[in-house]
C-alpha positions in Angstrom: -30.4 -53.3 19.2 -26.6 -54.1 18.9 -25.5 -57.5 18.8 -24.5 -58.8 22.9 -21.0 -59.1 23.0 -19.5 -61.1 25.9 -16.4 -59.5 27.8 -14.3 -61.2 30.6 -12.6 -58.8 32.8 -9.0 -58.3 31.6 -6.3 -59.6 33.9 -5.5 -56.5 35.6 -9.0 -56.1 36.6 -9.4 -60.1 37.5 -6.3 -59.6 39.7 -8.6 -56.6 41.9 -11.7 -59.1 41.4 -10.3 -62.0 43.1 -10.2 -59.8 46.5 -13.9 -58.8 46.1 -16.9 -60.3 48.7 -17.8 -63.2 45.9 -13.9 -64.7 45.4 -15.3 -66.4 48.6 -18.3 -68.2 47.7 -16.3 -69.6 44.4 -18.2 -67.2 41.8 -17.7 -65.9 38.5 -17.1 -62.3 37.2 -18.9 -61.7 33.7 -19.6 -58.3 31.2 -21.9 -58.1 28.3 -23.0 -55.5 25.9 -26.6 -55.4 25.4 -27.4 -52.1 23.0 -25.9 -49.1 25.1 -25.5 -50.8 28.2 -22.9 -53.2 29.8 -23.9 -55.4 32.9 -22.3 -57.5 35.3 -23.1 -60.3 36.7 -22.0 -63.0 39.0 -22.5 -67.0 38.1 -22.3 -69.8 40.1 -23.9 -73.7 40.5 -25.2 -75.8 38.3 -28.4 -76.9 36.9 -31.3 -75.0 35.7 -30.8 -71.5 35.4 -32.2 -69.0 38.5 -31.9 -65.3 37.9 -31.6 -63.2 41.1 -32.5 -59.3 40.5 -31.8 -56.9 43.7 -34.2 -53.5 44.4 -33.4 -50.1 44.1 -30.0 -48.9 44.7 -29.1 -52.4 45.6 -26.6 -55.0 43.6 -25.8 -58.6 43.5 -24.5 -58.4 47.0 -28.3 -58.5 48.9 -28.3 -62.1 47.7 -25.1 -63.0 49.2 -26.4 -64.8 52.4 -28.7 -66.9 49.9 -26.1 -67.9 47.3 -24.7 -70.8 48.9 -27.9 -72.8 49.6 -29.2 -71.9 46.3 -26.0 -72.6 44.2 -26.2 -76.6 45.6 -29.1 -77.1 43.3 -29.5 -74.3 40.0 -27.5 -72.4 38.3 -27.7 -68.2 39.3 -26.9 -65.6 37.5 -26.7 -62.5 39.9 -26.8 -59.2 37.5 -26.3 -55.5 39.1 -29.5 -54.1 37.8 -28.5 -51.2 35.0 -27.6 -48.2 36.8 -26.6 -50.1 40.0 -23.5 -52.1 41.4 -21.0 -52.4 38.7 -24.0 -51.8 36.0 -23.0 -48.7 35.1 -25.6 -46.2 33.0 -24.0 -44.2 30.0 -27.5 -42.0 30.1 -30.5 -41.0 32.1 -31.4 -44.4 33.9 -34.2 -46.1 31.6 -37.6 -46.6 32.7 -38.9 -50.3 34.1 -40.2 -51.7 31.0 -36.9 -50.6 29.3 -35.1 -52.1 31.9 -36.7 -55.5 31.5 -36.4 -55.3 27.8 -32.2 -55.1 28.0 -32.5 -57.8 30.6 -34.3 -60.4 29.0 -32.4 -59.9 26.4 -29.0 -60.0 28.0 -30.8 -64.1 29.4 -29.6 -64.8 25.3 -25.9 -64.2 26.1 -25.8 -65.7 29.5 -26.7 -69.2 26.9 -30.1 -69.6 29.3 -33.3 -70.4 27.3 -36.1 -70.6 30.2 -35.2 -69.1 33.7 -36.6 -69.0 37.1 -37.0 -65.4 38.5 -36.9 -64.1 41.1 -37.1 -60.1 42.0 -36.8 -58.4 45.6 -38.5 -55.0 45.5 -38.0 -53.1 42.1 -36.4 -56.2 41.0 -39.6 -58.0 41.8 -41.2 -54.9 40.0 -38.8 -55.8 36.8 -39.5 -59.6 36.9 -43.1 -58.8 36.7 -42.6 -57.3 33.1 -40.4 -59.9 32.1 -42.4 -62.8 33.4 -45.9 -60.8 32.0 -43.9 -59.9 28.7 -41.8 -62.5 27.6 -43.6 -65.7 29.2 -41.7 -67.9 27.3 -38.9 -67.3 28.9 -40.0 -67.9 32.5 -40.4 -71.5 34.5 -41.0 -70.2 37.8 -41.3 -66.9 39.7 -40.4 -65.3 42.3 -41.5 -62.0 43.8 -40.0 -60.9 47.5 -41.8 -57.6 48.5 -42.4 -56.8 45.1 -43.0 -53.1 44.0 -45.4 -52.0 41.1 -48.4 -50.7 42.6 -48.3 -47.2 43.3 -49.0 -45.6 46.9 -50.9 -41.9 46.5 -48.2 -39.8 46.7 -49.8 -37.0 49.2 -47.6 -35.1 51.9 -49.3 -36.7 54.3 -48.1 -40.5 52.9 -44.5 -39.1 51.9 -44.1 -37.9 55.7 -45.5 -40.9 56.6 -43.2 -43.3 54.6 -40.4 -41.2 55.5 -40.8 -42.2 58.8 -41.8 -45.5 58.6 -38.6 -46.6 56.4 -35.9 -44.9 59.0 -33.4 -46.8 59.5 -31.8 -49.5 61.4 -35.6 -50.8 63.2 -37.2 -50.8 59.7 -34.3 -52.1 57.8 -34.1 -55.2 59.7 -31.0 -56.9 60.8 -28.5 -54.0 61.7 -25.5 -55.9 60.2 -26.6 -55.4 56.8 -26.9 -51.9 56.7 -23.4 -50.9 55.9 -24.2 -52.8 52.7 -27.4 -50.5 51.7 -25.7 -47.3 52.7 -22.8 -48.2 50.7 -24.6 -49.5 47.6 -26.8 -46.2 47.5 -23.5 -44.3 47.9 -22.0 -46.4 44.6 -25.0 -45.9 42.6 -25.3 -42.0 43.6 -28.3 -40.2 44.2 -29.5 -39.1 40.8 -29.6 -43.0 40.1 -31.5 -43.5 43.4 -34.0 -40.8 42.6 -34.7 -41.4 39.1 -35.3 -45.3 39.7 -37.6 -44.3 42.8 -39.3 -42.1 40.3 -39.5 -44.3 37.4 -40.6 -47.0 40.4 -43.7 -44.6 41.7 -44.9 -44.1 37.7 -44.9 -47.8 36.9 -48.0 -49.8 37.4 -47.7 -53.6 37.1 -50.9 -54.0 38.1 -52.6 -54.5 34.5 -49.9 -56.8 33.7 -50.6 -59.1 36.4 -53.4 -61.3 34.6 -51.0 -62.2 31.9 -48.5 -63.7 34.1 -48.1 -67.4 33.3 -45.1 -69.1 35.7 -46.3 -70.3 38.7 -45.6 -67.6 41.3 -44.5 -67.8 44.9 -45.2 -64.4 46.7 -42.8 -63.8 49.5 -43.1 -60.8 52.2 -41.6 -59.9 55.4 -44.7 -59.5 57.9 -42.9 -55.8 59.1 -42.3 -54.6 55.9 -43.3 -50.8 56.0 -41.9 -49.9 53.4 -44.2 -51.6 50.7 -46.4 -53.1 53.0 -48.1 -56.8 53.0 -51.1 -55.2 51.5 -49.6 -55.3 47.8 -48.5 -59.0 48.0 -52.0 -59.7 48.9 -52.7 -58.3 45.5 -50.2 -60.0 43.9 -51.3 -63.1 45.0 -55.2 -62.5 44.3 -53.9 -60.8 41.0 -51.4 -63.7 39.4 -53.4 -66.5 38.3 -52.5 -69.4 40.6 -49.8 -67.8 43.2 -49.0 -68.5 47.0 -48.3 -65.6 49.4 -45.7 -66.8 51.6 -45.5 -64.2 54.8 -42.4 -64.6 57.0 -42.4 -63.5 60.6 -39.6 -61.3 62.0 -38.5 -60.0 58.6 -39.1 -56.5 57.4 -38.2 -55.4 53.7 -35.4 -57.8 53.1 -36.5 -61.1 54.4 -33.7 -62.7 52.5 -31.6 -61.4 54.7 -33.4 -60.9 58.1 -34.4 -64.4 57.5 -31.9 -66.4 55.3 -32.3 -70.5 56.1 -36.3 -70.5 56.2 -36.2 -67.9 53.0 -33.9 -70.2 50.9 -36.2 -73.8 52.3 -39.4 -72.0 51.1 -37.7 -71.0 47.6 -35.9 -74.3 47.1 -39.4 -76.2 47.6 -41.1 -74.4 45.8 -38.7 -74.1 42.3 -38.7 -78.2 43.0 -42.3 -78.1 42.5 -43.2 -78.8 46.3 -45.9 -77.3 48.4 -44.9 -74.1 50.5 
C-alpha cells in the first residue's frame, strides 16, 4: 500500500469550502491518500477520537444534526465513505472488507491510535470489520441499524422491500430527504448499485464473535428497511452488547430522533448505563 499522504485543500478550493453546510458548525476540511484512493473528511472537537461512518450513498452530512452535541466532548472525524460524498472512486467501488481495510488505515494519518466507532447502516456494516478485524484499534462501538446479514433475495422480498422503503413515510422526517436524494444523485447510480450489491454479498455474521469493544446497538423501532430483527442478532451475537430501540424513528434515528440519540451515545462512550 502507498504511503498516506496528507493534503489540505488549496486556497481556491478553501475559498468554495468555507460556503459549504459544515463552515457553520466550525469544522475542518481534510484529504488523504490511502493506496489508490483519496478521502475526505470533516474534524471537529476535542478529546478522544470518535469516528462517524454514513450508509450507502450517504456522506458526512447524515451526522450533521449530531455533530454539535457530540463535538462538546470527543474528537470526530466525519469521512465520506470511498465512493460517496467527496470520496471519490478511481475504479469499480471495492468490496466491504476492502473498504474497511483503506479506512482503518487512513485512522494512521488522521494521528488517532484507538477510536470509538460508530456506523449507521453499511457504515455499521464496515465498522463491524474494523472493530472484528483490527480490535486494537477500537475503544467503543457503535452500530445504528447496522447492515451485514443478508435478506433472501426472492422476488417476492425484493417487491416487498421495494415497497416498504418508499419514500417520505419510511424515510422518516421529511426534511431530510432532499439530503438522501441529493447524496444518491452525487454518488451516481453505478456507486449506489455496486455498494448495495457488495452490501447483499457480505455476511458479518461470522465475524460477530470476535468483536471485542463494548457495543451499543441502536435501531429505529419503524425501520423497514433492515428491520429490528438483525439488531436483535447483533446484540445476541457481540459478546456483551446493549440493543437500544428508539420509538418514532425509522432507518435514520439520528436524525428522526437527534437529542435522545446523541444522550444515549454520549452515556454510553462515558461508560454509563443506557
Amino acid at each position: 500500500m502507498r504511503e498516506p499522504t496528507l493534503r489540505r485543500p488549496p486556497p481556491r478550493t478553501r475559498r468554495r469550502l468555507a460556503r459549504a453546510w459544515w463552515s457553520a458548525l466550525g469544522l475542518e476540511a481534510s484529504t488523504a491518500d490511502v493506496g489508490p484512493h483519496r478521502i475526505h473528511w470533516l474534524e471537529t472537537g476535542a478529546g478522544e477520537p470518535l469516528l462517524l461512518l454514513h450508509g450507502l450513498s450517504g456522506s458526512s452530512r447524515w451526522w450533521h444534526r449530531n455533530i454539535p452535541a457530540l463535538a462538546g466532548r470527543y474528537r470526530l472525524l466525519i469521512p465520506d465513505v470511498i465512493g460517496f460524498g467527496r470520496s471519490r472512486c478511481p475504479g469499480p467501488l471495492p468490496d466491504l472488507p476492502s473498504l474497511a481495510a483503506t479506512l482503518a488505515g487512513w485512522i494512521d494519518v488522521t494521528g488517532a491510535d484507538r477510536v470509538h466507532l460508530m456506523g449507521h447502516s453499511m457504515g455499521g456494516h464496515i465498522a463491524l470489520h474494523i472493530a472484528a478485524r483490527h480490535p486494537e484499534r477500537v475503544r467503543r462501538l457503535v452500530l445504528v441499524d447496522a447492515a451485514g446479514i443478508p435478506r433472501p433475495l426472492t422476488p417476492r422480498n425484493i417487491l416487498r422491500f421495494a415497497y416498504e422503503v418508499a419514500p417520505p413515510r419510511q424515510w422518516g422526517d421529511p426534511t431530510f430527504l432532499p439530503v438522501i436524494v441529493g447524496d444518491a444523485f452525487s454518488a451516481g447510480p453505478f456507486n449506489v448499485l455496486r455498494g448495495l450489491r457488495n452490501t447483499l454479498r457480505d455476511d458479518v455474521r461470522p465475524l460477530l464473535s470476535e468483536v471485542r469493544a463494548p457495543t451499543l446497538v441502536v435501531w429505529g423501532r419503524h425501520d423497514t428497511i433492515i428491520p429490528l430483527e438483525h439488531g436483535k442478532v447483533l446484540r445476541e451475537s457481540i459478546p456483551g452488547a446493549r440493543l437500544l430501540v428508539l420509538e418514532d424513528a425509522y432507518h435514520n434515528p439520528m436524525v428522526d430522533r437527534p437529542s435522545d440519540f446523541d444522550a444515549a451515545v454520549l452515556n454510553f462512550l462515558g461508560g454509563a448505563e443506557v
